[in-house]
N, C-alpha and C positions, 0 to 999 in steps of 0.2 A: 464645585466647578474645578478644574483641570486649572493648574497652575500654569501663567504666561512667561514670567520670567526665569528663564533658563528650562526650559524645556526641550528635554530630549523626549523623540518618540521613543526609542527602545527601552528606557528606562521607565518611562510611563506603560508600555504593554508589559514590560516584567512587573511591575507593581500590581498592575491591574491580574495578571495571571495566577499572583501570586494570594491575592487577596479573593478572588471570586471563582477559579480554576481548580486549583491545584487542594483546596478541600473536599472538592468533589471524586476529583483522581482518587484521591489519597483516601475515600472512603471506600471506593472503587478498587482498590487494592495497587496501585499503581506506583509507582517511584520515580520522584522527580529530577532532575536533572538540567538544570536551568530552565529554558522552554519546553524542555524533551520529556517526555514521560512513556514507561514502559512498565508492563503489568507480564509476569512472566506465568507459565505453568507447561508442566511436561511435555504437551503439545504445541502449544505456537505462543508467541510474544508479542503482546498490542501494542503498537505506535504513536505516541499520538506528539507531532510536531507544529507547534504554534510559531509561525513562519512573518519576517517582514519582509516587506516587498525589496527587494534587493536593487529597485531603482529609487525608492523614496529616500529622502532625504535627514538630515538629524531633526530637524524640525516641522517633517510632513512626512507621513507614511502610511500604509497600512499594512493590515493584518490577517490572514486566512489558516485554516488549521489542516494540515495535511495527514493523514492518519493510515493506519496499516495493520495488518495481524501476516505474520510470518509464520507460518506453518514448517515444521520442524521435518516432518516422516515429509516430507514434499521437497524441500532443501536436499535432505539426505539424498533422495533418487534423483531429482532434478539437473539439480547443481551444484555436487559436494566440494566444500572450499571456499563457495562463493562468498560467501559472507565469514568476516573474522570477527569473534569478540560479538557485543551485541548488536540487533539488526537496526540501521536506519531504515528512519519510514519509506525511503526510494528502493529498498533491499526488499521489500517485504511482497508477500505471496498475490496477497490481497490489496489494493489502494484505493483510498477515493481524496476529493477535496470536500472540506465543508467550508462554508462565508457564508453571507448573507445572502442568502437566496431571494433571488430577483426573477420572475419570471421562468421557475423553473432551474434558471443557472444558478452559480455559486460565485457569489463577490467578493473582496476583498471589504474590510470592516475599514474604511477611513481614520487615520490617527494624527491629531495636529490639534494647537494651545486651546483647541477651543472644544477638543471631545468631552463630555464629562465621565468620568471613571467610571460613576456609580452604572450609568447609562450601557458603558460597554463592556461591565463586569457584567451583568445582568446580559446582556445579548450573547456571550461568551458563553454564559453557565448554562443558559437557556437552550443553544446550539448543544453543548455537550452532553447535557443530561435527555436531550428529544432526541438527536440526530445521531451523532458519535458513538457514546455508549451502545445505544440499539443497533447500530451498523456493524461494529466491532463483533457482537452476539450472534449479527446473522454470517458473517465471514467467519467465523467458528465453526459452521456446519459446511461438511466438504462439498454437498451436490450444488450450492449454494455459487460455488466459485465458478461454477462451468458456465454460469449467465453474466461473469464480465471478460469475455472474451470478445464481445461487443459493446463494451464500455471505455471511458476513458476515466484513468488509464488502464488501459486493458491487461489482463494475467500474461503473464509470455508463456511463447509455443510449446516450453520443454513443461512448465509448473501448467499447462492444460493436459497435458500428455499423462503427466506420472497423476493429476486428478482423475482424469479417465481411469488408469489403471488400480488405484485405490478404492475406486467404483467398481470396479469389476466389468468395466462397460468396452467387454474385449473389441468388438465389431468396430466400435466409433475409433479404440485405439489407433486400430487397424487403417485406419479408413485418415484418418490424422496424421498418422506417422508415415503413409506411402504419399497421400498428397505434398505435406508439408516438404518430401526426399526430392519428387516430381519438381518441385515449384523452383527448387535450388539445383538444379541437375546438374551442373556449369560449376556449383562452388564445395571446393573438395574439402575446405574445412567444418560448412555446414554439414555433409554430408560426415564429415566423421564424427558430430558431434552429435548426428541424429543415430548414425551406429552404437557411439559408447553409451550413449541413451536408454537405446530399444535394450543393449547388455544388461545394461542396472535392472532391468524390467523382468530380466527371464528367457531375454528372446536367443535361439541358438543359432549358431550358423546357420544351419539350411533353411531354418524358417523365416531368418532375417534374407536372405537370398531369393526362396520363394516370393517373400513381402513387398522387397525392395527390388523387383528386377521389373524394368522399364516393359510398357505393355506395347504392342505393337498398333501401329497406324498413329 
């Protein structure tokens, strides 16, 4: 049973993370970092941020794991700059939430004197080793990422763009980068940022002028 007296929730979910988590990671090749753990390799770098509710209290909280894989060749053309040093999980290519899945959605794990450790060391390990790990593996495969552009939260417009183009999937680029020009036609800084964009990609003057020139009616 979870101890009453003097209970702190964040020192009880480090404990717990510590104890039922973070051997799993750590089998999993990952490297810990308080609650943060990150699993690095040539291509991209997995996220995985075990998060407290930033309204609960010292003594009532909960708990959900926010997770990621950062795609390196997708950064570089994307968004060079954007991230310094290593990626947080809100940084990253790819995102989803995992909690306790209620109906299809993702909860928050409840934390207060009366959780029992063993209870939510187990729902934690259990989460990461079905859910997490297997999520992380299919965000590893690029055609993979193009189906959360209608998720939450969904990939942004530039890391869908430079995915198409690592696809080779010229026509959709095509078709992406004059809509997306169209939708912002009014804001000059979108507009320069979908130019140095389409540059990183290969696209020349004229073709980017052919691309992007307003269609009539």
């Amino acid at each position: 049973m979870a101890a009453k007296e003097g209970f702190r929730a964040k020192v009880f979910v480090t404990d717990v993370v510590r104890a039922s988590v973070a051997p799993i990671l750590a089998g999993a090749g990952f490297r810990k970092a308080g609650n943060l753990f990150r699993r690095k390799s040539p291509r991209w770098c997995d996220v995985i941020s075990i998060q407290m509710n930033r309204f609960g209290s010292a003594e009532s909280s909960s708990v959900i794991m926010h997770i990621g894989v950062w795609w390196r060749e997708i950064e570089r053309l994307a968004a060079p700059g954007r991230v310094s040093g290593l990626p947080k999980e809100y940084e990253c290519t790819a995102r989803a939430i995992v909690g306790r899945e209620v109906a299809g959605r993702q909860h928050d794990w409840p934390v207060d004197s009366s959780t029992d450790p063993s209870d939510l060391g187990d729902q934690l390990a259990q989460a990461v080793k079905g859910r997490v790990l297997p999520w992380l593996e299919w965000a590893h495969v690029l055609e993979n990422l193009l189906d959360l552009r209608r998720q939450e939260p969904p990939i942004t417009f530039n890391d869908h763009i430079v995915t198409l183009h690592l696809l080779g999937r010229k026509q959709e680029l095509r078709d992406r980068l004059r809509h997306g020009y169209a939708v912002y036609l009014e804001d000059h800084d979108i507009h320069s940022d979908f130019i140095r964009l389409a540059k990183r990609l290969g696209f020349g003057r004229k073709e980017l002028e052919r691309l992007l020139k307003p269609t009539a009616g």
